[in-house]
Biopython code that builds the backbone (N, CA, C, O; Angstrom):
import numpy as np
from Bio.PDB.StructureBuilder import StructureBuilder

atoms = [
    (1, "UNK", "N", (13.749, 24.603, 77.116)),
    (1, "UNK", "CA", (12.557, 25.404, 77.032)),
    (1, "UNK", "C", (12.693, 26.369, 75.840)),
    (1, "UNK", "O", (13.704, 27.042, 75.637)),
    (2, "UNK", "N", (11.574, 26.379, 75.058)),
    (2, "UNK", "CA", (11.768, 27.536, 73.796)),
    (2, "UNK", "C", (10.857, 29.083, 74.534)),
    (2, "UNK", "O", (9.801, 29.149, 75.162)),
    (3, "UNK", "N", (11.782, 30.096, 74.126)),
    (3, "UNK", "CA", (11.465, 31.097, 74.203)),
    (3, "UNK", "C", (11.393, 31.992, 72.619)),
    (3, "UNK", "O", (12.123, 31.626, 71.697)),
    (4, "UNK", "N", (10.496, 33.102, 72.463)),
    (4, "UNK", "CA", (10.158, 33.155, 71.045)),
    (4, "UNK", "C", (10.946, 34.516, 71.697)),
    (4, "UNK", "O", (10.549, 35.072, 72.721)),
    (5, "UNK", "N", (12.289, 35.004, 70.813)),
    (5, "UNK", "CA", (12.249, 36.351, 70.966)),
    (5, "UNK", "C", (13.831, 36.564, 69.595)),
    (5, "UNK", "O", (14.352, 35.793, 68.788)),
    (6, "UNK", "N", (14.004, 37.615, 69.880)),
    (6, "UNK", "CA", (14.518, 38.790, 68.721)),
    (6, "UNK", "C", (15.822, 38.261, 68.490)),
    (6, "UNK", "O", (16.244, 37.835, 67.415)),
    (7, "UNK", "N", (16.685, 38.343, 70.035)),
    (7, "UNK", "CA", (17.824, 38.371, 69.991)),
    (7, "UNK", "C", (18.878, 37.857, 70.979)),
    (7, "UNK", "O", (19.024, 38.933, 71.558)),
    (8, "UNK", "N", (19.601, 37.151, 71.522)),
    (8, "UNK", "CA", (20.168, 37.086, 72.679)),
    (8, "UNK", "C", (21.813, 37.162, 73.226)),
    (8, "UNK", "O", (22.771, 36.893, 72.501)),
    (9, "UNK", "N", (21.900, 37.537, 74.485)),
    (9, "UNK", "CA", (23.587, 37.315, 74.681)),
    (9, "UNK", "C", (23.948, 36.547, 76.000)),
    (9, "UNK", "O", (23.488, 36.723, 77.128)),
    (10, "UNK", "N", (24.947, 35.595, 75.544)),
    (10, "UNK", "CA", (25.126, 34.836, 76.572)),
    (10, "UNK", "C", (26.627, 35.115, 76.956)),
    (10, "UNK", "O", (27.232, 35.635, 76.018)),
    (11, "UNK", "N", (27.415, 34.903, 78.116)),
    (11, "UNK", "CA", (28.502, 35.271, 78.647)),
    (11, "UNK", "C", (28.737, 34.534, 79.581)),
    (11, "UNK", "O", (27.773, 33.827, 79.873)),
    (12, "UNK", "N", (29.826, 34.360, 80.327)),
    (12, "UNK", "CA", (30.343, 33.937, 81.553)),
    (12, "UNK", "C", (30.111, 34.917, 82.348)),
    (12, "UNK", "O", (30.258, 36.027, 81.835)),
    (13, "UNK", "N", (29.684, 34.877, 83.816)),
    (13, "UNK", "CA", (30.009, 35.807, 85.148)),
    (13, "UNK", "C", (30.918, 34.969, 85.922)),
    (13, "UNK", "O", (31.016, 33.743, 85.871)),
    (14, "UNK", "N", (31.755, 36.027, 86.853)),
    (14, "UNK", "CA", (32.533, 35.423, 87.868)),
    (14, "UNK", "C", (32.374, 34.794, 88.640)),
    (14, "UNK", "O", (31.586, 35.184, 89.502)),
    (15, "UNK", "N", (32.910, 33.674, 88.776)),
    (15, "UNK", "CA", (32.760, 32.678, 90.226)),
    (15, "UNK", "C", (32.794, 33.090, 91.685)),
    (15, "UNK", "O", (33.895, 33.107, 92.236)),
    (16, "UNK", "N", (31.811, 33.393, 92.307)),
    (16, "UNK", "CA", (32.203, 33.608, 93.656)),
    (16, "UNK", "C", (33.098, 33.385, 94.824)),
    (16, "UNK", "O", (33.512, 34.105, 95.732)),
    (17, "UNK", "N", (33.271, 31.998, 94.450)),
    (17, "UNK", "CA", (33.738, 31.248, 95.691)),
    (17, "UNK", "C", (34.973, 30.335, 94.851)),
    (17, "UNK", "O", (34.638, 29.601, 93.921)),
    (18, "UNK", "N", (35.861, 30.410, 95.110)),
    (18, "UNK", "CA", (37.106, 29.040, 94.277)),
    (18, "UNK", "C", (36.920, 27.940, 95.048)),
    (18, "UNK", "O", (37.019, 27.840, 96.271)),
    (19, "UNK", "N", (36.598, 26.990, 94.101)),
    (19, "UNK", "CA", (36.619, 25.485, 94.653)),
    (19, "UNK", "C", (37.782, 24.764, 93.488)),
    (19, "UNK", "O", (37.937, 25.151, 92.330)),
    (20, "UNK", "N", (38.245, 24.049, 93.911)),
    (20, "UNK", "CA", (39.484, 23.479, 92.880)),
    (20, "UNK", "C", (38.826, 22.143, 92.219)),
    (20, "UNK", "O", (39.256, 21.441, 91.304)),
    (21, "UNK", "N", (37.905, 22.057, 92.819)),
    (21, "UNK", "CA", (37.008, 20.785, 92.043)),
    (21, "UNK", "C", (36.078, 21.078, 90.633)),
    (21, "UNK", "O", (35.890, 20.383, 89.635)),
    (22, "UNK", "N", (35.480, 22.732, 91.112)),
    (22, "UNK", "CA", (35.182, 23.233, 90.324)),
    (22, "UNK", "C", (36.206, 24.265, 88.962)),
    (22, "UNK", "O", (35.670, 24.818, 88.002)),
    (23, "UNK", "N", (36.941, 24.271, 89.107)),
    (23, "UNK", "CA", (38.149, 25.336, 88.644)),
    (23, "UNK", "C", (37.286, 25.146, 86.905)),
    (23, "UNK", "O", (37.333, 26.175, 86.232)),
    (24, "UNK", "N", (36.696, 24.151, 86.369)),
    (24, "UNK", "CA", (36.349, 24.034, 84.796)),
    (24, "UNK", "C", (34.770, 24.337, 85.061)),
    (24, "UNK", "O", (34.120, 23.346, 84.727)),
    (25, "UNK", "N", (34.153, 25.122, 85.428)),
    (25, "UNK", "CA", (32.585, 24.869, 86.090)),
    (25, "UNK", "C", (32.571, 26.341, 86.335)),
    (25, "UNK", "O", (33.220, 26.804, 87.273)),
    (26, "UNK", "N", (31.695, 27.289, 85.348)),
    (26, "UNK", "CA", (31.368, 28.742, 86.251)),
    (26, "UNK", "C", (30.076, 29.187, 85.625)),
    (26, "UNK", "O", (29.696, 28.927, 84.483)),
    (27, "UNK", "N", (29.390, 29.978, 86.646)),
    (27, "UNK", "CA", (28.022, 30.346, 86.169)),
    (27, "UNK", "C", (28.228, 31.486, 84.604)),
    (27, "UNK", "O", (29.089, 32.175, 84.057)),
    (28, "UNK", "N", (26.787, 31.068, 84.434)),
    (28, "UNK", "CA", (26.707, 31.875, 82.641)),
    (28, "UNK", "C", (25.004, 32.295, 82.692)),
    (28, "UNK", "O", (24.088, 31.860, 83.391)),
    (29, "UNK", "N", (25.039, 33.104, 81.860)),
    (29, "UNK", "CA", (23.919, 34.374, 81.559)),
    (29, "UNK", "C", (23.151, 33.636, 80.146)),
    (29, "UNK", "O", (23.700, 32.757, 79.481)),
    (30, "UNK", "N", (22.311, 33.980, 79.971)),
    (30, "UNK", "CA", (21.321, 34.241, 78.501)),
    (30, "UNK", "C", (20.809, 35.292, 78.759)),
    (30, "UNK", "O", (20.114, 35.305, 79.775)),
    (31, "UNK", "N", (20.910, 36.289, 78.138)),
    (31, "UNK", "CA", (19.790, 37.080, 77.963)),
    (31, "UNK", "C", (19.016, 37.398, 77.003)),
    (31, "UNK", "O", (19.650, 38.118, 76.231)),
    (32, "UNK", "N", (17.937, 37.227, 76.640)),
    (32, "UNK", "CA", (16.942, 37.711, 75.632)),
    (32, "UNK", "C", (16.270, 38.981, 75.460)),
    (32, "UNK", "O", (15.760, 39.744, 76.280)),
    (33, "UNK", "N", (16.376, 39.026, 74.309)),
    (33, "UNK", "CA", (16.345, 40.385, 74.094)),
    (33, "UNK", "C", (15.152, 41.001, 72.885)),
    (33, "UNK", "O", (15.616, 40.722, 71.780)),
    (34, "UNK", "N", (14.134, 41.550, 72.770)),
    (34, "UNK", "CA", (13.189, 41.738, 71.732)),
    (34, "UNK", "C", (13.831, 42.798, 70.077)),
    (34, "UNK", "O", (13.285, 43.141, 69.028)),
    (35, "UNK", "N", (15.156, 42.966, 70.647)),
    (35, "UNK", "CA", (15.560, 43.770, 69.529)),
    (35, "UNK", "C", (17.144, 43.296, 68.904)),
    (35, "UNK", "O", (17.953, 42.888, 69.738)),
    (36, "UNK", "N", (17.500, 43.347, 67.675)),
    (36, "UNK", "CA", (18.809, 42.830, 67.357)),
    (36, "UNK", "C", (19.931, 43.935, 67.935)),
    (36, "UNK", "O", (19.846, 45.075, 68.393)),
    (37, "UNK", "N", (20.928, 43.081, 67.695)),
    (37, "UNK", "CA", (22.234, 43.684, 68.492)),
    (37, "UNK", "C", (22.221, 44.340, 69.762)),
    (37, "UNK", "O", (23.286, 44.899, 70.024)),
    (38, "UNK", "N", (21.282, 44.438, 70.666)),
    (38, "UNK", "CA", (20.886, 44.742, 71.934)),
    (38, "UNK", "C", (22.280, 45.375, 72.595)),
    (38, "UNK", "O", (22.228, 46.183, 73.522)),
    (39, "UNK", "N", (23.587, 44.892, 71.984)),
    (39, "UNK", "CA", (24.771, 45.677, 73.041)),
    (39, "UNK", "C", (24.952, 46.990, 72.299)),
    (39, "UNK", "O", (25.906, 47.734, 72.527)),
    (40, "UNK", "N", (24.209, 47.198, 71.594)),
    (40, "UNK", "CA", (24.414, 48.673, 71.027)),
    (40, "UNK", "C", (23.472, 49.759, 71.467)),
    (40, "UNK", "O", (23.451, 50.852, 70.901)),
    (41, "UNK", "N", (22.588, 49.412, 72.616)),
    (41, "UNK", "CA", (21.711, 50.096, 72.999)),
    (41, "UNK", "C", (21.863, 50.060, 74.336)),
    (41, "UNK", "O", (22.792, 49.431, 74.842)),
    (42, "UNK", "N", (20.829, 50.834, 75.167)),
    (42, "UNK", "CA", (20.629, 50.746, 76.378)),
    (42, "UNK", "C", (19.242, 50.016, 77.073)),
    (42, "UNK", "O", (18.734, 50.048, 78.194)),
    (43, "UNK", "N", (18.988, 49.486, 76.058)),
    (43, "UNK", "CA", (17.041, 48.548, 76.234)),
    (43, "UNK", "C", (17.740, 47.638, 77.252)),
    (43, "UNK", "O", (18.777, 47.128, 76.829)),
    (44, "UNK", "N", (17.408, 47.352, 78.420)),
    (44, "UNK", "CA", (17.270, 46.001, 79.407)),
    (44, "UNK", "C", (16.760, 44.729, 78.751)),
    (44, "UNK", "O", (15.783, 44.778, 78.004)),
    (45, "UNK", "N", (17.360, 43.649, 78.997)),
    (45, "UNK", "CA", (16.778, 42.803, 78.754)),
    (45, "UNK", "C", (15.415, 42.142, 78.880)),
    (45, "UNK", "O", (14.847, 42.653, 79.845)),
    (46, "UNK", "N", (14.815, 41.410, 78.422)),
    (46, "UNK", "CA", (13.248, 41.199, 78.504)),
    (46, "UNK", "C", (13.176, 39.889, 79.635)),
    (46, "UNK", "O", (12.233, 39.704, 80.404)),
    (47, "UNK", "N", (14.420, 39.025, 79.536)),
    (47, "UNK", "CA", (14.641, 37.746, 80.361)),
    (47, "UNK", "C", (15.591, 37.736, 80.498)),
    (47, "UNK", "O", (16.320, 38.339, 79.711)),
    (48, "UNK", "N", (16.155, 36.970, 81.691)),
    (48, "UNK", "CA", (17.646, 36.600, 82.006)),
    (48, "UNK", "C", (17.929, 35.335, 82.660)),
    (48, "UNK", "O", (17.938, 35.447, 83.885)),
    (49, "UNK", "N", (18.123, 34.362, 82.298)),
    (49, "UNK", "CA", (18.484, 33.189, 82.131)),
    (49, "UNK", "C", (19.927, 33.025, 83.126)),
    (49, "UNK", "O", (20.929, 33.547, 82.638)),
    (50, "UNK", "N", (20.060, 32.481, 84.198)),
    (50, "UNK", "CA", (21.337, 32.025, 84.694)),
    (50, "UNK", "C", (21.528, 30.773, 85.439)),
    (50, "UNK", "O", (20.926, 30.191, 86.341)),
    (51, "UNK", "N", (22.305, 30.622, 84.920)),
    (51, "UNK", "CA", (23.484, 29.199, 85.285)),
    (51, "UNK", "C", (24.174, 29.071, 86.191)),
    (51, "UNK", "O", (25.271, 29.622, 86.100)),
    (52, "UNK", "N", (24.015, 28.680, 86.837)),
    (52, "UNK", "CA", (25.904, 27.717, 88.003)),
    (52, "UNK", "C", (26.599, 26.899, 87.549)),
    (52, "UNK", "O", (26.111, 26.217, 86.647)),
    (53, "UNK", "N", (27.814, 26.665, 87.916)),
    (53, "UNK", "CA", (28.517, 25.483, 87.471)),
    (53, "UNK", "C", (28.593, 25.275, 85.979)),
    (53, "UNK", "O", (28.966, 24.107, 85.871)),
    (54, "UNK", "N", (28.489, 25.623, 85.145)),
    (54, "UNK", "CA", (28.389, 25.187, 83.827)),
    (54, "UNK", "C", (29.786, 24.876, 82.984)),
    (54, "UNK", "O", (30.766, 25.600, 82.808)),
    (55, "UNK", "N", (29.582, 23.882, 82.648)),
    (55, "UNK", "CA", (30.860, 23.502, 82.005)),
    (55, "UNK", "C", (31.231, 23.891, 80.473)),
    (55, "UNK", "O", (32.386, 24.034, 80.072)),
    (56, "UNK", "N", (30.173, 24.023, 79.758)),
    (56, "UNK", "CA", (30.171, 24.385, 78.538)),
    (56, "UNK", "C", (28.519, 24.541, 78.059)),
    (56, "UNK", "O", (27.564, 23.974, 78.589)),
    (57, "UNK", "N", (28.489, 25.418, 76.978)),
    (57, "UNK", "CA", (27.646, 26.051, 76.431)),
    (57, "UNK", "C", (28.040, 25.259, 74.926)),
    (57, "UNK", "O", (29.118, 25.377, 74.345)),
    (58, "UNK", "N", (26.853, 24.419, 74.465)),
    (58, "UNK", "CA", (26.612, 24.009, 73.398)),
    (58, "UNK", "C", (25.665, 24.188, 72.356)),
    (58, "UNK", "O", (24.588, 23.636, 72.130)),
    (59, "UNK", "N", (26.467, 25.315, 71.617)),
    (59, "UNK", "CA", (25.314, 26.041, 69.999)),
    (59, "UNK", "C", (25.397, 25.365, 68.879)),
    (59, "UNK", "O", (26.397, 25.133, 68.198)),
    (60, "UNK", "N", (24.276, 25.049, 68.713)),
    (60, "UNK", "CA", (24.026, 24.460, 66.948)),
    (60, "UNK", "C", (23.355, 25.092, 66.268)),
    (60, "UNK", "O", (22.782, 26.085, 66.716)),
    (61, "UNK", "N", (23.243, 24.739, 65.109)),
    (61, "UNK", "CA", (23.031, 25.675, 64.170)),
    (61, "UNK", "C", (22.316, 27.370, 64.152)),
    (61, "UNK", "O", (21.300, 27.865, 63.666)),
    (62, "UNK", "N", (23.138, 27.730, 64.729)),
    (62, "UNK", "CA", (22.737, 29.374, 64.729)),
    (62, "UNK", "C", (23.894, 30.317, 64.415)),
    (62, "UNK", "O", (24.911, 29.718, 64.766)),
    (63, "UNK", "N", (24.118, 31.143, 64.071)),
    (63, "UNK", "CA", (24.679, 32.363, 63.252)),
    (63, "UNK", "C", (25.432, 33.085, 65.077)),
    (63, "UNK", "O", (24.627, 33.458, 65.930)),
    (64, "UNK", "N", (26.358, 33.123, 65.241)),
    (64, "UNK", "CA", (26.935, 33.907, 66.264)),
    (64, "UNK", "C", (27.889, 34.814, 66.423)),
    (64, "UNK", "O", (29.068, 34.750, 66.076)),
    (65, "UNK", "N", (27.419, 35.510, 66.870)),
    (65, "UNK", "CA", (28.816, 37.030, 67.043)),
    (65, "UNK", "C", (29.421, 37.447, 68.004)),
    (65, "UNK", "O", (28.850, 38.124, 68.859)),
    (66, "UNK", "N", (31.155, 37.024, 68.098)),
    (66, "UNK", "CA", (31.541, 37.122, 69.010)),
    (66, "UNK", "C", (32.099, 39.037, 69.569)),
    (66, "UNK", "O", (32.773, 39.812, 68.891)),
    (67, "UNK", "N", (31.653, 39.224, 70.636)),
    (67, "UNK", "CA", (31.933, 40.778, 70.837)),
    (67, "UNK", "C", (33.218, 40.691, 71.904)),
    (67, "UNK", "O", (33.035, 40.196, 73.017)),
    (68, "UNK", "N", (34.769, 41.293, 71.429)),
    (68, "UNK", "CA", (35.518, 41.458, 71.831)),
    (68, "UNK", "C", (36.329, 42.051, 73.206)),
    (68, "UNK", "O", (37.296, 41.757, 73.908)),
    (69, "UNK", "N", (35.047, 43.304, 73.086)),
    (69, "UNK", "CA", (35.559, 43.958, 74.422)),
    (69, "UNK", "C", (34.731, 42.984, 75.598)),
    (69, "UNK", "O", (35.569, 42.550, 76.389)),
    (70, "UNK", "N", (33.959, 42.725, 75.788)),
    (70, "UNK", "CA", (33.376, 41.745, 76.989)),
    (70, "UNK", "C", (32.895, 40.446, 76.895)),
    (70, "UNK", "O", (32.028, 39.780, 77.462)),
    (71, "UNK", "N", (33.658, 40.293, 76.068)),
    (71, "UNK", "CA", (33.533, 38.133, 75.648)),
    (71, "UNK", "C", (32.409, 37.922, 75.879)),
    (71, "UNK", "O", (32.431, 37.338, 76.962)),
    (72, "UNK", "N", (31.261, 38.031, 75.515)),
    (72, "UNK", "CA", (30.487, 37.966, 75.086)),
    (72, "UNK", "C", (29.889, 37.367, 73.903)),
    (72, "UNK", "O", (30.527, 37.785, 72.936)),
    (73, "UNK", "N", (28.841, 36.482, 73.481)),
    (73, "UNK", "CA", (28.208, 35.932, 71.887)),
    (73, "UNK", "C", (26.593, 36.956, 72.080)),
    (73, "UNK", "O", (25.946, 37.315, 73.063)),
    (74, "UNK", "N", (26.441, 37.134, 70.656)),
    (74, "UNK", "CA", (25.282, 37.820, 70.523)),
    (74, "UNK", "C", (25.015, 36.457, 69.459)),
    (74, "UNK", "O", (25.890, 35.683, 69.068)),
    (75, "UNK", "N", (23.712, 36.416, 69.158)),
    (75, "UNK", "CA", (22.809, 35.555, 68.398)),
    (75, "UNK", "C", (21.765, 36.729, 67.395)),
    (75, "UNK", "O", (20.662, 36.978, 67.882)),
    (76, "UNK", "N", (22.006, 37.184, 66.493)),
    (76, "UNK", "CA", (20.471, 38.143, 65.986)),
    (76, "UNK", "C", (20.052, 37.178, 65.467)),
    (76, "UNK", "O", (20.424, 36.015, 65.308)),
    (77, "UNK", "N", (18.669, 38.175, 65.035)),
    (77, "UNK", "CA", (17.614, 37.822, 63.866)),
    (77, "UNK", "C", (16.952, 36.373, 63.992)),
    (77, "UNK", "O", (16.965, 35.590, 63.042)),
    (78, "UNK", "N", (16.368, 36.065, 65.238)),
    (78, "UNK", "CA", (15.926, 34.907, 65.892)),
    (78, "UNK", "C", (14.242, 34.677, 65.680)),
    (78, "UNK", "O", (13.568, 35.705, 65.626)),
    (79, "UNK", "N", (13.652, 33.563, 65.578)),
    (79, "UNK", "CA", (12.340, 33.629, 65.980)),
    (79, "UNK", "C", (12.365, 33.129, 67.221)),
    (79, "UNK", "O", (12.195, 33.829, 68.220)),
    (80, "UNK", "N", (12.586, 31.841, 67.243)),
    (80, "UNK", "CA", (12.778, 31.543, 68.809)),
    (80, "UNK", "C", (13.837, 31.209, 68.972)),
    (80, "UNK", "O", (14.606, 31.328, 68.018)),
    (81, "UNK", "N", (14.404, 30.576, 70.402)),
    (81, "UNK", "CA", (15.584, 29.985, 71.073)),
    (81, "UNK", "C", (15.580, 28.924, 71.791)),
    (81, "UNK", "O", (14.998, 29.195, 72.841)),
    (82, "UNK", "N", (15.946, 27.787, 71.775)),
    (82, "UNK", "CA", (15.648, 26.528, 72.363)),
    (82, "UNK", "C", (16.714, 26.345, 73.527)),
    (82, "UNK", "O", (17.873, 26.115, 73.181)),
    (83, "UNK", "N", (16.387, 26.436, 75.000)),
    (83, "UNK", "CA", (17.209, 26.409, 75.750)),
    (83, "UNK", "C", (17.348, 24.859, 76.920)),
    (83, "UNK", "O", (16.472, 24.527, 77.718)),
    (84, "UNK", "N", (18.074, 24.464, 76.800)),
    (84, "UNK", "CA", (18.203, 22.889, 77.647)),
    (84, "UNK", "C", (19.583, 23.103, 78.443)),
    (84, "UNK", "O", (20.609, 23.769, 78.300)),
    (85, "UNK", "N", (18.955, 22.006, 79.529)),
    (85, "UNK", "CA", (20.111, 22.068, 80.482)),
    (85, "UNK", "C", (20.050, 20.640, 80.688)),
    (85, "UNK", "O", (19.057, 19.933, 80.858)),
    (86, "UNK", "N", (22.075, 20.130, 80.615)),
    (86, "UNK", "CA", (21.945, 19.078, 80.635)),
    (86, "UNK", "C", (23.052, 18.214, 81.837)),
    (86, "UNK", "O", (23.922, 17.351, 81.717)),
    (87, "UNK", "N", (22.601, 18.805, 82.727)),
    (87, "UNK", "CA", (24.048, 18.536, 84.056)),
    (87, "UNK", "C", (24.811, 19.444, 83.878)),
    (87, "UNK", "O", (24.374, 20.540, 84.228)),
    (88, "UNK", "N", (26.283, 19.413, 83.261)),
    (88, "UNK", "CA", (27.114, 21.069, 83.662)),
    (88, "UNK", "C", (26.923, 21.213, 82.244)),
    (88, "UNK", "O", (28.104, 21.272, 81.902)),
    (89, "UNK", "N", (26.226, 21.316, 81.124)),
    (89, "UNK", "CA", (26.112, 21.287, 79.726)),
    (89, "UNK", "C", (24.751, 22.594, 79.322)),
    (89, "UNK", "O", (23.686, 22.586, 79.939)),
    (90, "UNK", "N", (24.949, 23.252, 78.613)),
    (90, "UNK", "CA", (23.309, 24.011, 78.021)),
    (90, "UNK", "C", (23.673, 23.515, 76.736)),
    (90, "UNK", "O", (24.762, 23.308, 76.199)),
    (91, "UNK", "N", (22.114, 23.331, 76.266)),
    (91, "UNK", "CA", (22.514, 23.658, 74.566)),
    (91, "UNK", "C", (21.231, 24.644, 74.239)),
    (91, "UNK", "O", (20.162, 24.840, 74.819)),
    (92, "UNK", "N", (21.746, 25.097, 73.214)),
    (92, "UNK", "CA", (21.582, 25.889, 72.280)),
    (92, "UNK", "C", (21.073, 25.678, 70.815)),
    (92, "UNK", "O", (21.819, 25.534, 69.847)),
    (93, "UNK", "N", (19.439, 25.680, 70.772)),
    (93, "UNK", "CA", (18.897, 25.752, 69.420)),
    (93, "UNK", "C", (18.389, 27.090, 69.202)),
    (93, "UNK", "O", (18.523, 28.074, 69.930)),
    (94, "UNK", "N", (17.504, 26.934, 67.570)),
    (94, "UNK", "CA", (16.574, 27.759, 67.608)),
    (94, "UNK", "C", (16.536, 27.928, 65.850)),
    (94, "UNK", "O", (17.057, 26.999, 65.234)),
    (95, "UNK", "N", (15.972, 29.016, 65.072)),
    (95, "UNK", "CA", (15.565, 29.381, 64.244)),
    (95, "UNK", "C", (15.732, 30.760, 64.011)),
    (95, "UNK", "O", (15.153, 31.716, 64.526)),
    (96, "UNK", "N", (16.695, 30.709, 63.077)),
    (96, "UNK", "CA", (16.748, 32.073, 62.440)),
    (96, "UNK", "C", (15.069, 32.946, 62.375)),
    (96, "UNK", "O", (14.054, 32.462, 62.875)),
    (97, "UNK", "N", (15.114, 34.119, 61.738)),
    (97, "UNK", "CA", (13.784, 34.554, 61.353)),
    (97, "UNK", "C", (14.346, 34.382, 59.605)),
    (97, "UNK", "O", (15.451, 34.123, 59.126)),
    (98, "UNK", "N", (12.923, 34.681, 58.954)),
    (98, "UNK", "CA", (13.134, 34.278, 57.181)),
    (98, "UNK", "C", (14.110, 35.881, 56.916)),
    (98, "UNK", "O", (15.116, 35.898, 56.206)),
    (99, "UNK", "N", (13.658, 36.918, 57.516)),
    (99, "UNK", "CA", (14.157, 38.238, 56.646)),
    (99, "UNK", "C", (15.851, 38.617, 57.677)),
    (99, "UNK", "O", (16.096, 39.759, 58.066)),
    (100, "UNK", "N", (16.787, 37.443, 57.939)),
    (100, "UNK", "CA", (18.130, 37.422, 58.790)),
    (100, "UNK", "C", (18.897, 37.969, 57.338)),
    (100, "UNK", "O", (18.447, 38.320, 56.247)),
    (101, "UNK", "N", (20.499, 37.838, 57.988)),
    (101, "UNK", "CA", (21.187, 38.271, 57.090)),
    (101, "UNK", "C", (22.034, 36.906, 56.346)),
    (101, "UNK", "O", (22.971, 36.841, 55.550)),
    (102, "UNK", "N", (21.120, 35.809, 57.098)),
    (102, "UNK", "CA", (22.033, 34.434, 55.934)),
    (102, "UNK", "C", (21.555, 34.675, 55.092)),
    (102, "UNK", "O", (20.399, 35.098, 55.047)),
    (103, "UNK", "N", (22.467, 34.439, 53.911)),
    (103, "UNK", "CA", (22.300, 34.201, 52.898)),
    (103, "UNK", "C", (22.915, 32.547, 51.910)),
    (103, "UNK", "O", (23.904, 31.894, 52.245)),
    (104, "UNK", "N", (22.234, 32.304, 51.014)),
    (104, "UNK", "CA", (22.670, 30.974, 50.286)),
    (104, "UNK", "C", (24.269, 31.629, 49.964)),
    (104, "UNK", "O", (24.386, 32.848, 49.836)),
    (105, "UNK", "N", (25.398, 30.772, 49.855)),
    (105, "UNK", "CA", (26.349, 31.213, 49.299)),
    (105, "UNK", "C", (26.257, 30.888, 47.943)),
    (105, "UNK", "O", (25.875, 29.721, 48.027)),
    (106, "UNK", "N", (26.354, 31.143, 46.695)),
    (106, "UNK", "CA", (26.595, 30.536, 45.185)),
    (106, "UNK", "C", (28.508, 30.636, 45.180)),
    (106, "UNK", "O", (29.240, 31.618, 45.295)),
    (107, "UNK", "N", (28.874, 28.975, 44.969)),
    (107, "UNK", "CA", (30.113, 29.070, 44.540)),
    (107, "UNK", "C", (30.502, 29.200, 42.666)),
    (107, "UNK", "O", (30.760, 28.217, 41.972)),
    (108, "UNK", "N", (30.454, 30.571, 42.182)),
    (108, "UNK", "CA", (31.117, 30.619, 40.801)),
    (108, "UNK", "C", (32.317, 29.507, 40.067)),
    (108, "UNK", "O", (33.532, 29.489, 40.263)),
    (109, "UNK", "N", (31.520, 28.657, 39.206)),
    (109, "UNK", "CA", (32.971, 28.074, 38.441)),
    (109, "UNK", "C", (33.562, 29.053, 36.971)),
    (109, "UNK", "O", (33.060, 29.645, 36.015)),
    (110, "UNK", "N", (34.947, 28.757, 37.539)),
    (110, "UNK", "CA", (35.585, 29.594, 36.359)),
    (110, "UNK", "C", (35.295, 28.501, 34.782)),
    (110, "UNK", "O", (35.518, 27.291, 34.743)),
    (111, "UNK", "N", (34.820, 29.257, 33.745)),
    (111, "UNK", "CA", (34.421, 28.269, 32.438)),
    (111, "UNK", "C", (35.723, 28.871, 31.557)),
    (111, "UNK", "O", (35.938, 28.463, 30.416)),
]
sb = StructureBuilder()
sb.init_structure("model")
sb.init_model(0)
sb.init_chain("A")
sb.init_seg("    ")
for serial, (resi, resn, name, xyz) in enumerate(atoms, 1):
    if name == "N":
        sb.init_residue(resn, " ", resi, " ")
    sb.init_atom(name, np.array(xyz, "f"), 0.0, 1.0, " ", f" {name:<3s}", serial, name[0])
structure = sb.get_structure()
């Protein structure tokens, strides 16, 4: 499902219950957010997106920032976000906005 918004963070939460079948399988978050870097503020999220069981979280082409103290990925400078679920799998699209902070790299040759 595409959602059109700013910014988002996705994370692991704790497993409730231990199952040993599950031991590779734990619920996960999206949250969307209308403003960049959202963990630097106190704004609530606009949506919250959650998972069970998930085995892995699969991002393509998008720009991601990993935040250290609470393992955590932030995503800025988004137009939208393309979210799919695919058995214990999400993936992860979407579209920068034009005014982000990619930039073209130019590689200089020495003449």
């Amino acid at each position: 499902m595409i959602y059109k918004t700013k910014s988002v963070i996705l994370g692991r939460r704790k497993a409730q219950l231990k199952d040993k079948h599950d031991d590779l399988k734990k619920p996960c978050f999206i949250d969307l957010f209308d403003i960049n870097n959202p963990h630097k503020t106190a704004e609530p999220a606009k949506k919250i997106i959650e998972f069970e069981k998930i085995h892995k979280i699969i991002i393509r082409g998008l720009n991601v920032d990993y935040l250290l103290p609470g393992n955590d990925l932030v995503i800025n400078n988004l137009d939208y976000i393309d979210i799919k679920k695919d058995n214990d799998h999400v993936h992860l699209t979407g579209k920068h906005s034009n005014g982000s902070f990619i930039k073209k790299i130019k590689i200089w040759k020495k003449e």
